[in-house]
Phi, psi and omega in degrees: 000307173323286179333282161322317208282310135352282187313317198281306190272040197256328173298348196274325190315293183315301179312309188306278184332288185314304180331294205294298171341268154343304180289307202288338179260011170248012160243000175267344182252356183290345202270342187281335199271301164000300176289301171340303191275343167281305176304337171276335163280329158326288172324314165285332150294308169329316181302318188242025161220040210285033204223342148327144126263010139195201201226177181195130147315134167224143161355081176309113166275105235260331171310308188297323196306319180312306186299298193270350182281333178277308156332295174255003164079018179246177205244074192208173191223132170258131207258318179200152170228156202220125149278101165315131182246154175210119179051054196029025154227183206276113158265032175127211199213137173264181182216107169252146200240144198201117177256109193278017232223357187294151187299319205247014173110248167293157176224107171253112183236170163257135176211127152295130164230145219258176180327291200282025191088002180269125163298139216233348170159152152272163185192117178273136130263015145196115168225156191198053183259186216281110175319139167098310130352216138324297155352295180314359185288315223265359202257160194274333158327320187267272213282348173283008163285335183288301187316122167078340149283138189249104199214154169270321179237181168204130182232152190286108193295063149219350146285327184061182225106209191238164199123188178243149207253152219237130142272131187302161143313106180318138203090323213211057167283333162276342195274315177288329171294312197308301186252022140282308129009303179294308180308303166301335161286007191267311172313318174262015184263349169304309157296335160297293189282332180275000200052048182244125177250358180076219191280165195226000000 
């Protein structure tokens, strides 16, 4: 009997140690991972907004997100929004977006939009389609078709709709509807929540 009562309290000891350990290195890494990760979210508005001087977080309004994922028929989430500044006042907005709809699974982009509804540029942070491919969403061939249009939708021309038309990646027709689906939803939460009208 001594003997358990011995064992647990040395599991207990351990457990106690470990705890402690533990708790003191997640308060020695939380402010560097913090900082990290706000600079690469800069670093990620920057990409499709460089022309900026700086971003401000802002509130996701989950209703207009609701509203426009609905709007544009897509399987996406809007995930975090930034008001862009320039020469102190708001020239537009980043967006970031998560398209669940992708061939190897999420499609995560950044998308810039400038005041007046024109997309000023993309950015992926996490896609994982097919080497070779999908993949190819990452090449400037592709995704530089979004950039400087001013459209309310865009749809993948070999399905047709309305909008101004995206041509797929050969091969990779799903991964190109994934991430036009992401950019329209970014376009409609822009329209919903942003005061945004697309073309006038």
């Amino acid at each position: 009997m001594n003997k358990i009562i011995k064992n647990t309290l040395i599991l207990a000891a351990i457990t106690v140690v470990s705890g402690l350990v533990l708790g003191a290195a997640y308060e020695v890494t939380k402010d560097p991972i913090a900082q990290t990760q706000a600079k690469q979210k800069q670093e990620a508005c920057q990409a499709v907004y460089p022309e900026a001087d700086s971003f401000e977080a802002m509130d996701v309004d989950q209703k207009a997100a609701k509203e426009a994922i609905k709007m544009m028929g897509t399987n996406a989430t809007v995930d975090e929004v930034y008001s862009a500044t320039m020469d102190g006042s708001e020239a537009g907005y980043v967006i970031t977006v998560t398209d669940k709809d992708g061939y190897g699974g999420d499609i995560q982009i950044t998308v810039g939009i400038m005041a007046d509804g024109t997309v000023n540029g993309i950015s992926f942070l996490s896609i994982s389609e097919t080497a070779g491919l999908g993949m190819r969403a990452k090449e400037p061939s592709f995704y530089n078709q979004f950039a400087g249009q001013q459209a309310e939708k865009f749809y993948v021309s070999k399905d047709g709709g309305d909008g101004q038309p995206i041509d797929a990646l050969s091969g990779a027709t799903i991964t190109s509807r994934a991430v036009t689906g992401a950019v329209n939803t970014a376009l409609g939460y822009y329209q919903t929540a942003l005061g945004g009208s697309g073309n006038e």
